[in-house]
VEXDREN-2710 file (C-alpha; in Angstrom, 1 decimal):
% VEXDREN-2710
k/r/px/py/pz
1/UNK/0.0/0.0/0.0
2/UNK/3.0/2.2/1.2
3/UNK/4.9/1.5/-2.1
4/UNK/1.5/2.5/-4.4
5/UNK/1.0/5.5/-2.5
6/UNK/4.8/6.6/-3.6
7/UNK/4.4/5.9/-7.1
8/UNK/0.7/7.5/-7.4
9/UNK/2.1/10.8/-5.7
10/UNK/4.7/10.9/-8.1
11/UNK/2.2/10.6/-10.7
12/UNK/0.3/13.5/-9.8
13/UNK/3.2/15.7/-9.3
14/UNK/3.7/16.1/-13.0
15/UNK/0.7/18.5/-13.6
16/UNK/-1.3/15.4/-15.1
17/UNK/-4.4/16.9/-17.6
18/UNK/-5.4/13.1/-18.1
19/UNK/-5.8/10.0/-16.3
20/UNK/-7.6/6.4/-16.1
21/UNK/-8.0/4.0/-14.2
22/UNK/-9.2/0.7/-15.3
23/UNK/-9.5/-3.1/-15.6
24/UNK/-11.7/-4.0/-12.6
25/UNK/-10.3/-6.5/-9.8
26/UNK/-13.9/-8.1/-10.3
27/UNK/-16.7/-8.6/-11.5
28/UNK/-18.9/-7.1/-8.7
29/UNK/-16.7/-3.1/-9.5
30/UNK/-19.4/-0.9/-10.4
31/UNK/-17.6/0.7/-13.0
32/UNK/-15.5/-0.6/-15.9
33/UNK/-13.6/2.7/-15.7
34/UNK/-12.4/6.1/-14.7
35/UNK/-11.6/9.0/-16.1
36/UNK/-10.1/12.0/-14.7
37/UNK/-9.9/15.2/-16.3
38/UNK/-8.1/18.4/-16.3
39/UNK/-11.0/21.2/-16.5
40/UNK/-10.2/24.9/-15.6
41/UNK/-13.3/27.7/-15.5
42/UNK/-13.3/31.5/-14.8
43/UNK/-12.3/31.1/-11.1
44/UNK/-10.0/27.6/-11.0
45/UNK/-9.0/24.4/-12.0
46/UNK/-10.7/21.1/-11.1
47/UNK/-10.7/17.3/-12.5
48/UNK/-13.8/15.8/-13.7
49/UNK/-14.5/12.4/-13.3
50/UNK/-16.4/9.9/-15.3
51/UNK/-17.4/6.7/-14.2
52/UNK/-18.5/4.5/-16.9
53/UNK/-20.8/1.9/-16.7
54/UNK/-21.6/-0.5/-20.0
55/UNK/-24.9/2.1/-21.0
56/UNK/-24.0/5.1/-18.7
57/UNK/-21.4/7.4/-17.7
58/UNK/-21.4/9.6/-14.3
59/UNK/-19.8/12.6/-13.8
60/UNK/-18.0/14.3/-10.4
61/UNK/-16.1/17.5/-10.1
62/UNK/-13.1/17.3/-7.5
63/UNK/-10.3/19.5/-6.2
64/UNK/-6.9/19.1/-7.8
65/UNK/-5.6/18.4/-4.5
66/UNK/-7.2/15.3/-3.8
67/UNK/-6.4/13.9/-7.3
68/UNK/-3.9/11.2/-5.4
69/UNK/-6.3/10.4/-2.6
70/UNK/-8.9/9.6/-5.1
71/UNK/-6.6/7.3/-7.6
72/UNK/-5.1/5.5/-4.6
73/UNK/-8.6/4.5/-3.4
74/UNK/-9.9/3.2/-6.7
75/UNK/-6.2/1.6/-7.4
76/UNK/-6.1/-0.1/-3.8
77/UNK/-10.3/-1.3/-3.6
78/UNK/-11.1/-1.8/-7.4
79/UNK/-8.4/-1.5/-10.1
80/UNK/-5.8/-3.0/-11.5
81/UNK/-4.1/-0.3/-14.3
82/UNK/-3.6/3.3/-14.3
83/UNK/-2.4/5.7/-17.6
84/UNK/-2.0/8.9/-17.0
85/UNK/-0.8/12.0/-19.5
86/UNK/1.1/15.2/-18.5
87/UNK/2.6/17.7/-20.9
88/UNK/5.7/15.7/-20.8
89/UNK/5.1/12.7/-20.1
90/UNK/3.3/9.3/-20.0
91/UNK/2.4/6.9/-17.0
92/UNK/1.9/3.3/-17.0
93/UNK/1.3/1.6/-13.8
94/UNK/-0.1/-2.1/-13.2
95/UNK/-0.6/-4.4/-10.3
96/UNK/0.3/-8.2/-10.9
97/UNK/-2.7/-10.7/-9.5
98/UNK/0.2/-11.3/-6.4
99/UNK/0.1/-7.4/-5.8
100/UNK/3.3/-6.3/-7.6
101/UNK/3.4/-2.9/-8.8
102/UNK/4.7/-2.5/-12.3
103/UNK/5.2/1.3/-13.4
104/UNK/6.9/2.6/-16.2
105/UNK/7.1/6.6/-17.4
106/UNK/8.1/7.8/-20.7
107/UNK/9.1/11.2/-21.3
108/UNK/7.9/12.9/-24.6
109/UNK/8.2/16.8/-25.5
110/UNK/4.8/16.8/-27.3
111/UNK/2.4/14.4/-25.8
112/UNK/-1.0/13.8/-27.5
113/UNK/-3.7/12.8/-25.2
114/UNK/-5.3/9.7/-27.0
115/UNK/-8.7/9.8/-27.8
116/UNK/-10.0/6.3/-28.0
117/UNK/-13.9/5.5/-29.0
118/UNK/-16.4/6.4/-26.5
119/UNK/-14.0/7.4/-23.9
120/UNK/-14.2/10.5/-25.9
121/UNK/-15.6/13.1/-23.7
122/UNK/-19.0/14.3/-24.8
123/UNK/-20.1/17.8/-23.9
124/UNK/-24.4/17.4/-23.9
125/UNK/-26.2/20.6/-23.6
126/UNK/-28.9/18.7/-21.4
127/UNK/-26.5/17.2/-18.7
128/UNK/-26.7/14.6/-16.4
129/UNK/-27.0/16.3/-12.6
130/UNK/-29.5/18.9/-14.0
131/UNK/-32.5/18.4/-12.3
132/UNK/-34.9/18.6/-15.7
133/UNK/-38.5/17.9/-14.5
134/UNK/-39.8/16.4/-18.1
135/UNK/-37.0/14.4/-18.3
136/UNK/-37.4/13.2/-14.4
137/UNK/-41.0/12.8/-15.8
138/UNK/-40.2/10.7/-18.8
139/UNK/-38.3/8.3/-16.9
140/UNK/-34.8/9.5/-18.3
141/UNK/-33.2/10.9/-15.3
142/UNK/-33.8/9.9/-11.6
143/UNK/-35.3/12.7/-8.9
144/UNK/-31.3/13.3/-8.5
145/UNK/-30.7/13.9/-12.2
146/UNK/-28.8/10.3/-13.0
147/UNK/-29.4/8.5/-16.1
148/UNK/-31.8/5.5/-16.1
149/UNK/-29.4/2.7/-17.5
150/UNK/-32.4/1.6/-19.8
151/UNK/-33.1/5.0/-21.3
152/UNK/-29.3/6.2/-22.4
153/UNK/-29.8/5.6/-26.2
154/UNK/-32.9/8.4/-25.4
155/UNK/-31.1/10.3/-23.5
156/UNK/-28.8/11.1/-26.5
157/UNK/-31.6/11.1/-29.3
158/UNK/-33.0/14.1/-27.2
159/UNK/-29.5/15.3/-26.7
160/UNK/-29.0/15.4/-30.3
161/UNK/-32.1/17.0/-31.3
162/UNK/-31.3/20.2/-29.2
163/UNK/-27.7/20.1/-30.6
164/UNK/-29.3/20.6/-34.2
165/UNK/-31.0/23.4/-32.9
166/UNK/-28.6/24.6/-30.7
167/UNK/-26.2/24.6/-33.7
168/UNK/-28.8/27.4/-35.3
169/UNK/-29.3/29.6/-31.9
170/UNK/-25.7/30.0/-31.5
171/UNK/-25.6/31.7/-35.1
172/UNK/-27.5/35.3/-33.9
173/UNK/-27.9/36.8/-30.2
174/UNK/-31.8/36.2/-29.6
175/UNK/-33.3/37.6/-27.1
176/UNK/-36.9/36.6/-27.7
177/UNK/-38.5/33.9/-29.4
178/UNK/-42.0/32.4/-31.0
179/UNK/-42.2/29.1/-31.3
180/UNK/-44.7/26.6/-32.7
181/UNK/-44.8/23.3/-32.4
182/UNK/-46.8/21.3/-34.9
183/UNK/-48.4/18.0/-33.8
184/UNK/-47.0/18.3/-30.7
185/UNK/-48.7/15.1/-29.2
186/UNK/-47.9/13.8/-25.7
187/UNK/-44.3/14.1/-26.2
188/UNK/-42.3/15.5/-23.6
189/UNK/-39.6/16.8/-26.0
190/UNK/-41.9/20.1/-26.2
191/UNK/-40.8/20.9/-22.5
192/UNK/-37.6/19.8/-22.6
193/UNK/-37.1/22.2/-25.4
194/UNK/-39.0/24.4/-23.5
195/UNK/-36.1/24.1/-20.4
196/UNK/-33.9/24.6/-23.0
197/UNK/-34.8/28.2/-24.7
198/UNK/-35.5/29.6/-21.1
199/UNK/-33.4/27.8/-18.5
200/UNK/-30.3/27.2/-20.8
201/UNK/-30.2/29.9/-23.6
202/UNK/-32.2/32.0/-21.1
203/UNK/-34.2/33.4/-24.0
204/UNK/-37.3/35.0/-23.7
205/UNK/-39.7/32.2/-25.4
206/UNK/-43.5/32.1/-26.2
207/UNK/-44.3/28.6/-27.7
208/UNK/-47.2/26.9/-28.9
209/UNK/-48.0/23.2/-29.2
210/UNK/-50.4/22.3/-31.5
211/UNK/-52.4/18.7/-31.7
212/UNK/-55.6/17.4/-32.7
213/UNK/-56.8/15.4/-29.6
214/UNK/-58.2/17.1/-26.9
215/UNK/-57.2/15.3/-23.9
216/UNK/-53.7/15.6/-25.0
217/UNK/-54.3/19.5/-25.2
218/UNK/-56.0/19.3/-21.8
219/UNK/-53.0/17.2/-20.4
220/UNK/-50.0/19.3/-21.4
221/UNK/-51.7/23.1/-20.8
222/UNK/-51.6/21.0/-17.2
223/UNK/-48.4/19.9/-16.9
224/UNK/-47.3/23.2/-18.3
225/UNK/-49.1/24.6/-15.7
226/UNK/-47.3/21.9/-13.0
227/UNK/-43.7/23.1/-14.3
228/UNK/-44.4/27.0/-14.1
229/UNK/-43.7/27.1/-17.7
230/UNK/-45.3/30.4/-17.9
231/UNK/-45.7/31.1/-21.6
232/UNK/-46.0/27.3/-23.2
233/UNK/-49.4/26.6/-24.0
234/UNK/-51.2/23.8/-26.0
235/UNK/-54.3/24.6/-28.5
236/UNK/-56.7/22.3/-30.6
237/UNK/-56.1/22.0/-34.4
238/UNK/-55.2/21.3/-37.5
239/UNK/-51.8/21.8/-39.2
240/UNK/-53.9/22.7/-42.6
241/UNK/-55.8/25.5/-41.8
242/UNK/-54.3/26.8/-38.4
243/UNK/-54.4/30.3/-38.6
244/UNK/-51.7/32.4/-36.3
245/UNK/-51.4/36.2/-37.3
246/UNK/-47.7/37.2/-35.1
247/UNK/-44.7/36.9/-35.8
248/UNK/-43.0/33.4/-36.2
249/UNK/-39.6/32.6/-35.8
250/UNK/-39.6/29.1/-35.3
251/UNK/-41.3/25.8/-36.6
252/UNK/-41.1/22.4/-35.6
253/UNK/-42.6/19.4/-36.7
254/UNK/-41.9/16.1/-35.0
255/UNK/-43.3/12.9/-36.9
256/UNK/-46.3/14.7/-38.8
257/UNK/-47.8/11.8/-40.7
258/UNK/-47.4/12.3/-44.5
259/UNK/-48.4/15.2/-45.5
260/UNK/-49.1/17.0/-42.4
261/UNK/-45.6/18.1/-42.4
262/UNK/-46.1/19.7/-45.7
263/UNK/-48.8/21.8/-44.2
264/UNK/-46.6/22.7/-41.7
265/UNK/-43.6/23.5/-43.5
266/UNK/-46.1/25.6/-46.0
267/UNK/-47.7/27.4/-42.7
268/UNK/-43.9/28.3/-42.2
269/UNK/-42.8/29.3/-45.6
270/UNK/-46.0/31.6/-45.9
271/UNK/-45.0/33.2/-42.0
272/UNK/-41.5/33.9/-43.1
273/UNK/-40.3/32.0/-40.0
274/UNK/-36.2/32.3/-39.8
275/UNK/-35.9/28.8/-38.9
276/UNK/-38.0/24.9/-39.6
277/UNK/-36.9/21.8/-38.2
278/UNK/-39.2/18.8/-39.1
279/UNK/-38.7/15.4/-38.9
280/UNK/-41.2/14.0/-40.8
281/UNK/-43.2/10.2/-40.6
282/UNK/-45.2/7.6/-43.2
283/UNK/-44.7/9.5/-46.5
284/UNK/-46.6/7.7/-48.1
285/UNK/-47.6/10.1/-50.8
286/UNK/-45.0/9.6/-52.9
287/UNK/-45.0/5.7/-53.0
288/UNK/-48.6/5.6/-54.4
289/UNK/-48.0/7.5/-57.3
290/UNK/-44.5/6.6/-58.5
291/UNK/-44.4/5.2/-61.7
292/UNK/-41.2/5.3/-64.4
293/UNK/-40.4/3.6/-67.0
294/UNK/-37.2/4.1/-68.3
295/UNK/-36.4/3.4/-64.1
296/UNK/-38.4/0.8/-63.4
297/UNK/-36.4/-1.2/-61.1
298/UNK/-36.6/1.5/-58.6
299/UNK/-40.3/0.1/-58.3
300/UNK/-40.0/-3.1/-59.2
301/UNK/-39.5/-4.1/-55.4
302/UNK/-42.4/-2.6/-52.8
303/UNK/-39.5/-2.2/-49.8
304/UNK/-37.3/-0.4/-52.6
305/UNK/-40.0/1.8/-53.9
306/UNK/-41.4/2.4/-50.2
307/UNK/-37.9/3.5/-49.2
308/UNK/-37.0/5.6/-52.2
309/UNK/-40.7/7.1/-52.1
310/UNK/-39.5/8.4/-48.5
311/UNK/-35.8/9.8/-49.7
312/UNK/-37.3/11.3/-52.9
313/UNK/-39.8/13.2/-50.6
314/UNK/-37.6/14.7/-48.2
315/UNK/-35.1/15.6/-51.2
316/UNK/-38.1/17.3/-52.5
317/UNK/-39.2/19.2/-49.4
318/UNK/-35.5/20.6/-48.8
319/UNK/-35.2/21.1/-52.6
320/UNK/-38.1/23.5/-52.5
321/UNK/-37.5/25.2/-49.6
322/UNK/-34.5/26.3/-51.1
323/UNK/-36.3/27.3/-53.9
324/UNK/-38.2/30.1/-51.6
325/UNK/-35.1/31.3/-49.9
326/UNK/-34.1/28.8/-47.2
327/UNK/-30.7/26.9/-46.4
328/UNK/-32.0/23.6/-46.0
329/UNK/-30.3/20.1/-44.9
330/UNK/-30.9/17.2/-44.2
331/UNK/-29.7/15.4/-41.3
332/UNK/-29.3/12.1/-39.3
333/UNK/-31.4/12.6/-36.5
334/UNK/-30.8/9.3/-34.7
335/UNK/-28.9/6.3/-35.6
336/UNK/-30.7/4.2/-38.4
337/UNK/-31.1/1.0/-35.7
338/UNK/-33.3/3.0/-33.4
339/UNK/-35.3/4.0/-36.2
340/UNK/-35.8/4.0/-39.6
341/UNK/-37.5/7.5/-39.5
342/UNK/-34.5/9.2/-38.6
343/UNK/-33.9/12.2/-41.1
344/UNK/-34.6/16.0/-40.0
345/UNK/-34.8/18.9/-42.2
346/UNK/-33.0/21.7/-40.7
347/UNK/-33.8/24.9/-42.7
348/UNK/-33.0/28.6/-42.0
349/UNK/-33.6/32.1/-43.7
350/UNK/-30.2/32.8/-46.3
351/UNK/-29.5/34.8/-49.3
352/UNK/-30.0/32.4/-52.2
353/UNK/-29.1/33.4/-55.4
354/UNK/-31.3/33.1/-57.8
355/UNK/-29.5/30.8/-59.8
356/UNK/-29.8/28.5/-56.6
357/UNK/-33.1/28.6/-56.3
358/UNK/-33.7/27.9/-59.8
359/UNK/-31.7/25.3/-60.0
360/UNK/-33.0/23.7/-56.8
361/UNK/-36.9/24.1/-58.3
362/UNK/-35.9/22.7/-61.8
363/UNK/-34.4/19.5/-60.0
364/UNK/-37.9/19.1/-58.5
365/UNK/-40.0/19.2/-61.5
366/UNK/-37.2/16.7/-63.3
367/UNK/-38.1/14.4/-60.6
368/UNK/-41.8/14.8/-60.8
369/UNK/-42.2/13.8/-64.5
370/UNK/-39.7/11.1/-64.2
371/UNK/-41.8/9.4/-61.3
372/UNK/-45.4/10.7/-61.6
373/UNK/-44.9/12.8/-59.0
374/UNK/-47.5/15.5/-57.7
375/UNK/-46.1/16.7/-54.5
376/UNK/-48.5/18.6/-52.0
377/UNK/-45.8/21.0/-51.1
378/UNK/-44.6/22.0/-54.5
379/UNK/-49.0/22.5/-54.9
380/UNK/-49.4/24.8/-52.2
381/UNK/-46.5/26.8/-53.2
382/UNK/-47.8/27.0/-56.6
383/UNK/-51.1/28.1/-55.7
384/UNK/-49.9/30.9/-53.6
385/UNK/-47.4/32.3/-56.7
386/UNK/-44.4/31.5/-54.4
387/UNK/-43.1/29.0/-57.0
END
């Protein structure tokens, strides 16, 4: 114990910025690993630690000065192997099944901490420790703010959807916001985006969730109500014919069936909103009218044409969006395995040239009379002389 205590202290001495502990003594260790990290902030520096389970990873802030106390516990209890990385150097250490401490230290004038897989730290905007009531709610996080083992994989889809629109925010300084959310359904995501525009970006936020059952209206405007969210509220309609006469900077669109999300995105379009995130569900528009014969084989095969249908009408939706002035892209909202509805279309005000715009409209109609195709979108635009 006396001899480990040495070598860890002589470790830490060498202003480490990274180190691990690993390769549990058994089975019963809680976590496969540790990670310490050298963080610094406005008023001092501190290690962060990360204790990862298979599914989950927790996180502690300590005082540099207890750095050693902390390793030698986990080295003497729980693990077997230590690396560690300083400016200068590198640090092996190991400890033989009878107890023998192996330790080698390699000096290097330009070190590169490694970055290996998922020990890659991951900065989430929504992090674990917050105490985020819809996600307490949804089952995500625990009354203390810890991950449910069994709900990490949604714990990062959510994490991912506020990253794309966190990657728009961050663009301008916004100090006030309207929101609508299309087909908002019982889906908690609303308030956690909610937590996000007002608790995180603290931005001044009006938002509207819209949805066609009433219980569901009757049950969010109440649990609005529970979290003090003072200017979310829930009303009854339609996507087609909702009529809201303010300003709009914001639309989203979470799994509008078909073409629901190209009322939506047309309702956004026609308000000049500055930004559109949709992720759309069951286009099945598209798959009932393709036909083509020179490209046949591409519905020759239902799950081909179904699939293609699907691509082909997303394309089209950014495509035309373009066409009336928006950026548009489209991204991977979560990984394919969770789902296979997993594409968002991010789209935001720009200067488009002309040529851009033309371009982008005449790749639309190409696809229309190869396939058949008589989008709704492309329609609505049309009948409004916006196309």
């Amino acid at each position: 114990m006396e001899d480990l205590k040495k070598v860890i202290d002589e470790i830490i001495q060498q202003d480490i910025v990274k180190l691990v502990v690993s390769n549990k003594k058994n089975k019963d260790v809680e976590y496969n690993k540790i990670i310490f990290v050298l963080k610094e902030n406005s008023k001092k520096q501190y290690y962060q630690i990360e204790k990862y389970t298979d599914k989950q990873v927790f996180h502690e802030n300590i005082d540099i000065n207890i750095l050693g106390e902390k390793v030698l516990e986990y080295l003497s209890s729980s693990y077997k192997q230590l690396s560690a990385w300083s400016n200068t150097n590198t640090f092996d250490l190991k400890i033989s099944k009878k107890g023998k401490i192996l330790f080698n230290k390699k000096k290097s004038d330009n070190i590169k901490i490694p970055n290996k897989g998922h020990n890659r730290e991951k900065n989430y905007i929504l992090k674990e420790g917050m105490l985020i009531q819809p996600l307490i709610d949804l089952g995500i996080f625990t009354k203390e703010g810890k991950i449910v083992n069994s709900k990490y994989d949604k714990y990062k889809q959510i994490n991912r959807f506020v990253e794309i629109i966190d990657d728009e925010i961050k663009k301008n300084d916004f100090k006030e916001l309207t929101i609508l959310d299309f087909g908002c359904g019982k889906s908690y995501l609303t308030f956690v985006l909610y937590y996000y525009f007002v608790e995180i970006k603290k931005i001044n936020v009006k938002m509207i969730g819209l949805d066609l059952k009433p219980d569901v209206i009757k049950k969010c405007n109440n649990i609005a109500k529970k979290y003090n969210y003072e200017n979310l509220r829930f009303e009854l309609g339609d996507i087609n014919g909702f009529k809201y006469n303010n300003k709009v900077d914001m639309v989203i669109t979470l799994h509008a069936c078909d073409t629901a999300t190209d009322y939506a995105l047309y309702n956004a379009i026609k308000w000049n909103s500055n930004m559109i995130f949709s992720v759309p569900c069951c286009q099945h528009e598209f798959n009932k009218q393709m036909k083509s014969e020179s490209l046949s084989i591409f519905t020759k095969y239902g799950v081909v044409q179904e699939r293609i249908a699907a691509l082909m009408t997303d394309s089209v939706r950014a495509n035309l969006l373009e066409s009336v002035g928006y950026k548009a892209q489209l991204l991977e909202f979560i990984d394919i395995a969770h789902s296979p509805k997993n594409i968002l279309i991010r789209a935001s005000k720009a200067s488009i040239s002309n040529n851009k715009k033309e371009k982008a409209l005449h790749e639309v109609k190409n696809l229309m009379n190869q396939f058949n195709l008589n989008p709704t979108l492309f329609n609505l635009l049309k009948e409004d002389n916006l196309i």
